[in-house]
PyMOL Python script that loads the backbone (N, CA, C, O; Angstrom):
from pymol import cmd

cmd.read_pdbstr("""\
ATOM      1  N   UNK A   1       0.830  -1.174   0.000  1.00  0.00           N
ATOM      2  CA  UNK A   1       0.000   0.000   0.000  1.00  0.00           C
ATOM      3  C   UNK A   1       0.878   1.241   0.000  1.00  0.00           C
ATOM      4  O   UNK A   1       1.826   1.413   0.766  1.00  0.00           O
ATOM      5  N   UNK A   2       0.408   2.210  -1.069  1.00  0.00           N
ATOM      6  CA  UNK A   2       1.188   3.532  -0.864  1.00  0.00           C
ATOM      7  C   UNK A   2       1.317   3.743   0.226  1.00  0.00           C
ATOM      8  O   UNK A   2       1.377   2.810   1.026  1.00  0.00           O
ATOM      9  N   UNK A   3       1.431   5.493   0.754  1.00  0.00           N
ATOM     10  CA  UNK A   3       1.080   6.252   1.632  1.00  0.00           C
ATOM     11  C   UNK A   3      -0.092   6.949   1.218  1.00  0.00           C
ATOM     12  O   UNK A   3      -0.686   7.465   2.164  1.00  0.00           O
ATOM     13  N   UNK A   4      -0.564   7.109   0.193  1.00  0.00           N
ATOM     14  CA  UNK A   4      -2.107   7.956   0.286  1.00  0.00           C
ATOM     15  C   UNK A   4      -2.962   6.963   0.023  1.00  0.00           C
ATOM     16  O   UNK A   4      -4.031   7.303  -0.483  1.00  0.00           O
ATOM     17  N   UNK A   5      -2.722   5.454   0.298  1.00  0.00           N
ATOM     18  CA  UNK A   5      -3.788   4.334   0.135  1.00  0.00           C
ATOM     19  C   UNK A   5      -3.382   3.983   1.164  1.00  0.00           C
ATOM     20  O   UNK A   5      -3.028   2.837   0.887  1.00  0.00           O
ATOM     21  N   UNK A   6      -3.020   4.220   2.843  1.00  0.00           N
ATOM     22  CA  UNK A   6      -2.827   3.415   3.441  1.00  0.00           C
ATOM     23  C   UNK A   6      -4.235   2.976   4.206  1.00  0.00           C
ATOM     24  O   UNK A   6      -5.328   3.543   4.226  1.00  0.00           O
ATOM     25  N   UNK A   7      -3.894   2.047   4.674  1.00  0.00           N
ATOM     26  CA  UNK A   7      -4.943   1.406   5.914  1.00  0.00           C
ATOM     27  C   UNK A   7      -5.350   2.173   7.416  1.00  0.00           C
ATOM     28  O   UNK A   7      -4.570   2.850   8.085  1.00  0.00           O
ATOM     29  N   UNK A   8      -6.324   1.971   7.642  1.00  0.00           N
ATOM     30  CA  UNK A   8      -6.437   2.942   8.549  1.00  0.00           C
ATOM     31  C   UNK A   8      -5.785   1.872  10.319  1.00  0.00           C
ATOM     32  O   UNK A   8      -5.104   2.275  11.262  1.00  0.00           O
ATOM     33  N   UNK A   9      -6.271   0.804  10.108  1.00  0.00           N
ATOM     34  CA  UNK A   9      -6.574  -0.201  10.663  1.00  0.00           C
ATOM     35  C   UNK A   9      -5.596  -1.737  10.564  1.00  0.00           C
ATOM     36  O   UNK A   9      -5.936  -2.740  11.192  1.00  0.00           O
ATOM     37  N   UNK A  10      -4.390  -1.696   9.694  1.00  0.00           N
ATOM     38  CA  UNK A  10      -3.634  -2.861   9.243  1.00  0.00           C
ATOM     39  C   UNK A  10      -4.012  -4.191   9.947  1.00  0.00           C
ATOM     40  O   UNK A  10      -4.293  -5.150   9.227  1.00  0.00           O
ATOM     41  N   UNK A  11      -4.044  -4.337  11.407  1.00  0.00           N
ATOM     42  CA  UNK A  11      -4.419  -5.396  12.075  1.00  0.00           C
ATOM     43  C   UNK A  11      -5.844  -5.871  11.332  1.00  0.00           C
ATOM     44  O   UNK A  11      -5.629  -6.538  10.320  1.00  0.00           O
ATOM     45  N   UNK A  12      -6.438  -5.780  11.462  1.00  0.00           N
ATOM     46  CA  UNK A  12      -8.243  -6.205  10.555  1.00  0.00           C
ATOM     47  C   UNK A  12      -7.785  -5.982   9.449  1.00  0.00           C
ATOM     48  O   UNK A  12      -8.800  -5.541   8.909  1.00  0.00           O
ATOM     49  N   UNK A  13      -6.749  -5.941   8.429  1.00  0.00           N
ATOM     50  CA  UNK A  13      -6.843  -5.906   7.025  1.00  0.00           C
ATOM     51  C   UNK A  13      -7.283  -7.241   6.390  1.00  0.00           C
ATOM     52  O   UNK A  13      -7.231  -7.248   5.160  1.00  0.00           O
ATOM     53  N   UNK A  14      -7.617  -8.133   6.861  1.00  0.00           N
ATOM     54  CA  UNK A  14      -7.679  -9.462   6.352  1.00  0.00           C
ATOM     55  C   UNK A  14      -9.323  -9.542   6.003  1.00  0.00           C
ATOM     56  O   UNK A  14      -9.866 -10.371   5.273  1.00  0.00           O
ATOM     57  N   UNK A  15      -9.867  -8.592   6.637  1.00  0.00           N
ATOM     58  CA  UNK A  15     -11.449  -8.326   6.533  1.00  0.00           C
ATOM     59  C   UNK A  15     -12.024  -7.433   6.434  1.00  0.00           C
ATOM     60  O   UNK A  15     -13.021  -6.994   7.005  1.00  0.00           O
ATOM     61  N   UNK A  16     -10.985  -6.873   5.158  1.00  0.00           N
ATOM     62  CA  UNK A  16     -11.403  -5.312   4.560  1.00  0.00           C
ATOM     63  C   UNK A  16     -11.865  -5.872   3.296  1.00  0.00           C
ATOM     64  O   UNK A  16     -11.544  -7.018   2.982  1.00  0.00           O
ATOM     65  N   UNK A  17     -12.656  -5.085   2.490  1.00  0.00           N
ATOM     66  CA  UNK A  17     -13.242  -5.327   0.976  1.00  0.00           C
ATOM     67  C   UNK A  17     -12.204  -5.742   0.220  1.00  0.00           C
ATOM     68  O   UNK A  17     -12.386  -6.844  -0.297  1.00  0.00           O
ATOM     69  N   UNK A  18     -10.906  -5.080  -0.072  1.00  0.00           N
ATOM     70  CA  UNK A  18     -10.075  -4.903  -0.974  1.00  0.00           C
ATOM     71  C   UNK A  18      -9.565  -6.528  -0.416  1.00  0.00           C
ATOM     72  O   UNK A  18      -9.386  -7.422  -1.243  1.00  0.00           O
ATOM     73  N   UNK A  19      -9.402  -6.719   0.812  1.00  0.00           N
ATOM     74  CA  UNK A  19      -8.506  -8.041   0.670  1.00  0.00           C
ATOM     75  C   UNK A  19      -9.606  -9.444   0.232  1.00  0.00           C
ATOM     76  O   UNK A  19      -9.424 -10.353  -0.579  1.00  0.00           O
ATOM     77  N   UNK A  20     -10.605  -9.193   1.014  1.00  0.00           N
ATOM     78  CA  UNK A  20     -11.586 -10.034   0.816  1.00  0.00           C
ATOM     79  C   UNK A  20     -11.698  -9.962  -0.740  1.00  0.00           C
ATOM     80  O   UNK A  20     -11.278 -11.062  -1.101  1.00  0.00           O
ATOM     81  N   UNK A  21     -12.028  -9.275  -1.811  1.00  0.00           N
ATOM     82  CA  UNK A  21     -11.791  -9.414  -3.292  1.00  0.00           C
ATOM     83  C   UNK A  21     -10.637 -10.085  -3.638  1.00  0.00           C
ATOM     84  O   UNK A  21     -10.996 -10.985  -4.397  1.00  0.00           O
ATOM     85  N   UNK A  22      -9.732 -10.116  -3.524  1.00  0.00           N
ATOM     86  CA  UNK A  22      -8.406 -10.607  -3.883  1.00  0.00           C
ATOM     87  C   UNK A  22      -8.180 -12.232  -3.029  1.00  0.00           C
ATOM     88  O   UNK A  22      -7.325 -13.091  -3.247  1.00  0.00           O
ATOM     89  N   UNK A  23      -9.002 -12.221  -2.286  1.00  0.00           N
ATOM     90  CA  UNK A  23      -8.868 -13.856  -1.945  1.00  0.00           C
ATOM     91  C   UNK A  23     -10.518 -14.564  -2.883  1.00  0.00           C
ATOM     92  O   UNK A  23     -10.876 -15.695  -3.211  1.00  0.00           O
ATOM     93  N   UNK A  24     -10.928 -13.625  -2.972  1.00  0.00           N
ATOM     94  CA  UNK A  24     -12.349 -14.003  -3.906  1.00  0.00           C
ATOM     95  C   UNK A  24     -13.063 -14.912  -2.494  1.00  0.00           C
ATOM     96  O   UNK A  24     -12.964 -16.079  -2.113  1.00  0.00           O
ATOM     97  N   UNK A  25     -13.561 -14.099  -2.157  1.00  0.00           N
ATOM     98  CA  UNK A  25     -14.325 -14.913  -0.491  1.00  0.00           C
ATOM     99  C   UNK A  25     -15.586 -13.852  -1.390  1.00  0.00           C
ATOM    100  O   UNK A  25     -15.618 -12.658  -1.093  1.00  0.00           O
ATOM    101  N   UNK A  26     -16.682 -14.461  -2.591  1.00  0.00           N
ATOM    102  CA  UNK A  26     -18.036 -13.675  -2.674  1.00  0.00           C
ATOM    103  C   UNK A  26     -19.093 -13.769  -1.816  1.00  0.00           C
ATOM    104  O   UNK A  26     -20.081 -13.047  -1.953  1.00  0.00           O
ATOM    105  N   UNK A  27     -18.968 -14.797  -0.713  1.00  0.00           N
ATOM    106  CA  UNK A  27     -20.260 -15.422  -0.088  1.00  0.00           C
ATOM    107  C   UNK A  27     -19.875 -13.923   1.124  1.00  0.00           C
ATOM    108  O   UNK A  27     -20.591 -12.927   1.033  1.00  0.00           O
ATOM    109  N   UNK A  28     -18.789 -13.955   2.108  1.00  0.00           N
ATOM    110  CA  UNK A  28     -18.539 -12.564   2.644  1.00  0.00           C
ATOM    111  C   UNK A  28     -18.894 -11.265   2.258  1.00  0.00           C
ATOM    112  O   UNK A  28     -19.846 -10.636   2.722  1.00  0.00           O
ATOM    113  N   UNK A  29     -17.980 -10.807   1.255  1.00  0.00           N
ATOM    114  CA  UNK A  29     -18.449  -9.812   0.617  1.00  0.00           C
ATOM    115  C   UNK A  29     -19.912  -9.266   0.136  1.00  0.00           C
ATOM    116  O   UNK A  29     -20.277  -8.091   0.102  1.00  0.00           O
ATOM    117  N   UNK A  30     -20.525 -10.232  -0.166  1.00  0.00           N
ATOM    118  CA  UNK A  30     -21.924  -9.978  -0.105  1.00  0.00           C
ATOM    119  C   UNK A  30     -22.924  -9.903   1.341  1.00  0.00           C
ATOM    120  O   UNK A  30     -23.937  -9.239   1.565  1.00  0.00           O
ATOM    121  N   UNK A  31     -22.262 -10.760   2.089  1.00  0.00           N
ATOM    122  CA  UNK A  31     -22.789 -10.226   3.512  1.00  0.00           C
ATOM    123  C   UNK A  31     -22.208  -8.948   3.945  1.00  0.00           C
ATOM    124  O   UNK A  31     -22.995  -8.364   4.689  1.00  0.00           O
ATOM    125  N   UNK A  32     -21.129  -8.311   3.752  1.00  0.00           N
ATOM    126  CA  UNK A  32     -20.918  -7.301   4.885  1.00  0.00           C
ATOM    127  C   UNK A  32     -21.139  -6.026   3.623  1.00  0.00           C
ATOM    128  O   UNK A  32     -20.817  -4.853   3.811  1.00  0.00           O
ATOM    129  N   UNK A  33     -21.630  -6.449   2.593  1.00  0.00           N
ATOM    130  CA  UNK A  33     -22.540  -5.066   1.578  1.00  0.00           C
ATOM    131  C   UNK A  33     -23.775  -4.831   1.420  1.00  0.00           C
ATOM    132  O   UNK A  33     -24.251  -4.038   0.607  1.00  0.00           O
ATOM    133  N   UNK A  34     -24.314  -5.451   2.124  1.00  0.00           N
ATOM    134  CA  UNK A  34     -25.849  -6.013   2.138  1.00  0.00           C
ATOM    135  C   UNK A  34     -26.728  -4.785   2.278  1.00  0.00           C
ATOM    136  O   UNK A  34     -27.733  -4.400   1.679  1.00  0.00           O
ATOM    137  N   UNK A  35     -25.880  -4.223   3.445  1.00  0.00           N
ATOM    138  CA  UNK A  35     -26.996  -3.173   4.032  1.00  0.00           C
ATOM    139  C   UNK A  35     -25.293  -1.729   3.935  1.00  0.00           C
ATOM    140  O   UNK A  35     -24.470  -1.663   4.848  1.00  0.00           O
ATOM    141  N   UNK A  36     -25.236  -0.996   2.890  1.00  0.00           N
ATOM    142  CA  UNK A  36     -24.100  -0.047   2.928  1.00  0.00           C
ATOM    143  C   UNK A  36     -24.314   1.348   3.766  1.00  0.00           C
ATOM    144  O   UNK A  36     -25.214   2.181   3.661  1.00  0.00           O
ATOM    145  N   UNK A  37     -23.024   1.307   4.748  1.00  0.00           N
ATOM    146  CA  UNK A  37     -23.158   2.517   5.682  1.00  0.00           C
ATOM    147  C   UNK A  37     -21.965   3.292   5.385  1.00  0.00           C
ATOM    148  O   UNK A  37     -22.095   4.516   5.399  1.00  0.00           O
ATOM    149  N   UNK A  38     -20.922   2.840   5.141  1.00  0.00           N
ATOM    150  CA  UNK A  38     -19.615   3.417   4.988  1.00  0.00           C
ATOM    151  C   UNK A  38     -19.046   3.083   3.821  1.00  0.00           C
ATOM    152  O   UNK A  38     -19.099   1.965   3.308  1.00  0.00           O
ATOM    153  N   UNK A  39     -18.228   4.507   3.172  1.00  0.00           N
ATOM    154  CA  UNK A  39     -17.825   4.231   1.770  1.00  0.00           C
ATOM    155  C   UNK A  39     -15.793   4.179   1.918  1.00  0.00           C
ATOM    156  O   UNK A  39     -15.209   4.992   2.636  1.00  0.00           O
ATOM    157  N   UNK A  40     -15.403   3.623   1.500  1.00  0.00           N
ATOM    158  CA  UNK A  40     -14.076   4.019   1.423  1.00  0.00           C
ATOM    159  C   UNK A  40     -13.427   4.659   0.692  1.00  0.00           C
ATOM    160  O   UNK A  40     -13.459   4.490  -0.527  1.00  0.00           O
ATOM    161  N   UNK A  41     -12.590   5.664   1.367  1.00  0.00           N
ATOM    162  CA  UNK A  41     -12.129   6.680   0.747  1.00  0.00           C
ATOM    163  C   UNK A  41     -10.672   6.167   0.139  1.00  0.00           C
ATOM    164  O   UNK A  41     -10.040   6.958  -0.563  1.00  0.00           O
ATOM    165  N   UNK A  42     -10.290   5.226   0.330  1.00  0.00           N
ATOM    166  CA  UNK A  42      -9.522   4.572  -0.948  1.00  0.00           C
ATOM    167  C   UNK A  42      -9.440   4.501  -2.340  1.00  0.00           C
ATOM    168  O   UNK A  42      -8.762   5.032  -3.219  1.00  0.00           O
ATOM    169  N   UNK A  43     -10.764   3.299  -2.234  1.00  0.00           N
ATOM    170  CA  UNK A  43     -11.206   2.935  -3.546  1.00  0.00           C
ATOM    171  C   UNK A  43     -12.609   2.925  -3.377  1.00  0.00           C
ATOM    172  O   UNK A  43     -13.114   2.112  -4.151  1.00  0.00           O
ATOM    173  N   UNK A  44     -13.371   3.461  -2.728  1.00  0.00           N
ATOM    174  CA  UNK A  44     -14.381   3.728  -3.058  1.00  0.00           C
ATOM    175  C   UNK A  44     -15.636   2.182  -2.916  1.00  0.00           C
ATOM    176  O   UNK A  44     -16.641   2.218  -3.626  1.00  0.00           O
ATOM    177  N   UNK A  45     -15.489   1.397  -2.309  1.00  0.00           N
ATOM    178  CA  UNK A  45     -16.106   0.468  -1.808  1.00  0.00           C
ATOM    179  C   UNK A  45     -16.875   0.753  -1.106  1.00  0.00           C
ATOM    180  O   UNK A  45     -16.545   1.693  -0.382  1.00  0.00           O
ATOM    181  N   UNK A  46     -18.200   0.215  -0.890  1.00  0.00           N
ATOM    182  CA  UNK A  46     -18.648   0.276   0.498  1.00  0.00           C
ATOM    183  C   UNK A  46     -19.188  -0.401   1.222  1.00  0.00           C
ATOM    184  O   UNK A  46     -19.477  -1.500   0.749  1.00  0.00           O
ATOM    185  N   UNK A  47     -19.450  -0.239   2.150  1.00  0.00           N
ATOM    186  CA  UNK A  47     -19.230  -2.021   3.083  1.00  0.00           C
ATOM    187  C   UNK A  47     -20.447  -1.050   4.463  1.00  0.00           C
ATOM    188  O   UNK A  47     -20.619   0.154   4.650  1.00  0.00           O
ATOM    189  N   UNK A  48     -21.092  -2.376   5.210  1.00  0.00           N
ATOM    190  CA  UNK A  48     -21.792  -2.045   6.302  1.00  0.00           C
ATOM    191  C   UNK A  48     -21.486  -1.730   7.301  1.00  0.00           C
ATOM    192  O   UNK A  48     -22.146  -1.220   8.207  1.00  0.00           O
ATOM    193  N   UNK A  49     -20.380  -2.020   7.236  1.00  0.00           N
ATOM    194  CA  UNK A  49     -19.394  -1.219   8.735  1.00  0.00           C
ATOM    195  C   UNK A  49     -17.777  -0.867   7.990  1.00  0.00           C
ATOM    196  O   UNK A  49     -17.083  -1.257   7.052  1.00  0.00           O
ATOM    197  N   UNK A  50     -17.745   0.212   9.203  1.00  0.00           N
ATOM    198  CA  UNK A  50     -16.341   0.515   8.642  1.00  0.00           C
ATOM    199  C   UNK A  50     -15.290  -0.381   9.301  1.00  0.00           C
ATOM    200  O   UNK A  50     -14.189   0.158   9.417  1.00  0.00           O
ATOM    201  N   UNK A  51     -15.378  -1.437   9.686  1.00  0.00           N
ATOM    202  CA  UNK A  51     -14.097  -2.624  10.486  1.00  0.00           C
ATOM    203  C   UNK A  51     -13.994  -3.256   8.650  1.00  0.00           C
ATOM    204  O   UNK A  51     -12.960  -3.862   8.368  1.00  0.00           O
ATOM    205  N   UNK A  52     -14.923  -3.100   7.672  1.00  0.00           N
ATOM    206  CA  UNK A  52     -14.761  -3.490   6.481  1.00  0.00           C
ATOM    207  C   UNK A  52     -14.064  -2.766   5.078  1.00  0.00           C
ATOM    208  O   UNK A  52     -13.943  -3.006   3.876  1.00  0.00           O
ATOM    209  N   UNK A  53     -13.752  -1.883   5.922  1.00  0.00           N
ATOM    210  CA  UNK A  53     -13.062  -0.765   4.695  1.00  0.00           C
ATOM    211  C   UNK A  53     -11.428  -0.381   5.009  1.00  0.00           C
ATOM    212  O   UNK A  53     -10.929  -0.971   5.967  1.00  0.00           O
ATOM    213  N   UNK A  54     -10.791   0.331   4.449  1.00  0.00           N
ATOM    214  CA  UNK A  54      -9.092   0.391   5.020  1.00  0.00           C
ATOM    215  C   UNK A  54      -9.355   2.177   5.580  1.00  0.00           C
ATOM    216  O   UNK A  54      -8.633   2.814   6.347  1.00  0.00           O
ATOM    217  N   UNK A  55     -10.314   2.524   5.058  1.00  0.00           N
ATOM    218  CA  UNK A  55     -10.374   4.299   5.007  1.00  0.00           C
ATOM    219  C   UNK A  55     -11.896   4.939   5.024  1.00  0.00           C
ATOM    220  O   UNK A  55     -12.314   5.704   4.155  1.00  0.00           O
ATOM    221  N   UNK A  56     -12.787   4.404   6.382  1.00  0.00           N
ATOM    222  CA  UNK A  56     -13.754   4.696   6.254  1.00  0.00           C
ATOM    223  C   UNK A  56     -14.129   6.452   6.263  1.00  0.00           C
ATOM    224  O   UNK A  56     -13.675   7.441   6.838  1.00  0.00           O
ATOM    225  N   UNK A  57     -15.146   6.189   5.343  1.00  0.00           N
ATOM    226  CA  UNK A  57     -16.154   7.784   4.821  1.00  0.00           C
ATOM    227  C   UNK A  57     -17.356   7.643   5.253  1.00  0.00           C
ATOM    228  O   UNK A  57     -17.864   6.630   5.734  1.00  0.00           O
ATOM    229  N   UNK A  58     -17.980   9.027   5.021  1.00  0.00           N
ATOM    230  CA  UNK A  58     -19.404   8.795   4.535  1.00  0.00           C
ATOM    231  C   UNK A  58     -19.647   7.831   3.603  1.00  0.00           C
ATOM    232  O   UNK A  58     -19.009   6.846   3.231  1.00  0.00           O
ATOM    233  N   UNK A  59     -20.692   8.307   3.298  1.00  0.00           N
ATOM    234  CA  UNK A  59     -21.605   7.706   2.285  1.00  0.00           C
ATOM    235  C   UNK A  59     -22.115   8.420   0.843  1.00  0.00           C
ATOM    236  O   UNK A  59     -22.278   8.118  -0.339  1.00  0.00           O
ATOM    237  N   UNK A  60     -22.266   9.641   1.804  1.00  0.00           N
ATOM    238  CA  UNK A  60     -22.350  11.002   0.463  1.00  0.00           C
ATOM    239  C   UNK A  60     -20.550  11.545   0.110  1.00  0.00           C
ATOM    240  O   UNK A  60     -20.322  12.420  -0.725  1.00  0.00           O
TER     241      UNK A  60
END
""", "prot")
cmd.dss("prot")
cmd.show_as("cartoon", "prot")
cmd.util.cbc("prot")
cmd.orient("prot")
């Protein structure tokens, strides 16, 4: 990860969007997008909690 992509959180990175895509876990990923509260200001994902993002945002 750069420095302007870093993680907010490194310890829980294993159950952020971006990693969860890259191990291809879809049955997860579709649970923790189900209901979207937080967007990441990374890449722009968004996930139902922010323990699921590297750089939680809003939403707007």
């Amino acid at each position: 990860m750069t420095e302007d992509t870093a993680c907010s959180s490194c310890e829980e990175h294993q159950g952020h969007l971006c990693e969860l895509e890259s191990q291809q876990e879809w049955d997860i990923i579709r649970q923790v997008t189900d209901r979207p509260a937080v967007r990441c200001e990374n890449c722009g994902n968004v996930a139902n909690s922010a323990k699921n993002v590297c750089m939680p945002g809003d939403l707007e």
